[in-house]
Phi, psi and omega in degrees: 000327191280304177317317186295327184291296142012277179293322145329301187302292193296342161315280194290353169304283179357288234291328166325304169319317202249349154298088202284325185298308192263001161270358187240024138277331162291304209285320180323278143001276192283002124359270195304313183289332172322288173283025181077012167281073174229159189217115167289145185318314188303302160329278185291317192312320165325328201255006202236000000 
């Protein structure tokens, strides 16, 4: 069972790796917080 999870785990690392789209949403994403463009959660949950 730890193998099979294991080996799961890394299958999805792979496919996150290979999504060009969705690491340079993340990389976006830790950016914005580097430079203070965030809103704490408290916040935006009042507005939604």
């Amino acid at each position: 069972m730890e193998y099979r999870e294991s080996k799961e785990s890394v299958e999805a690392t792979q496919e996150i790796l290979a999504d060009k789209t969705l690491l340079d949403g993340i990389k976006k994403g830790i950016d914005d917080l580097k430079a203070g463009r965030c809103r704490p959660w408290r916040e935006v949950r009042r507005n939604v």
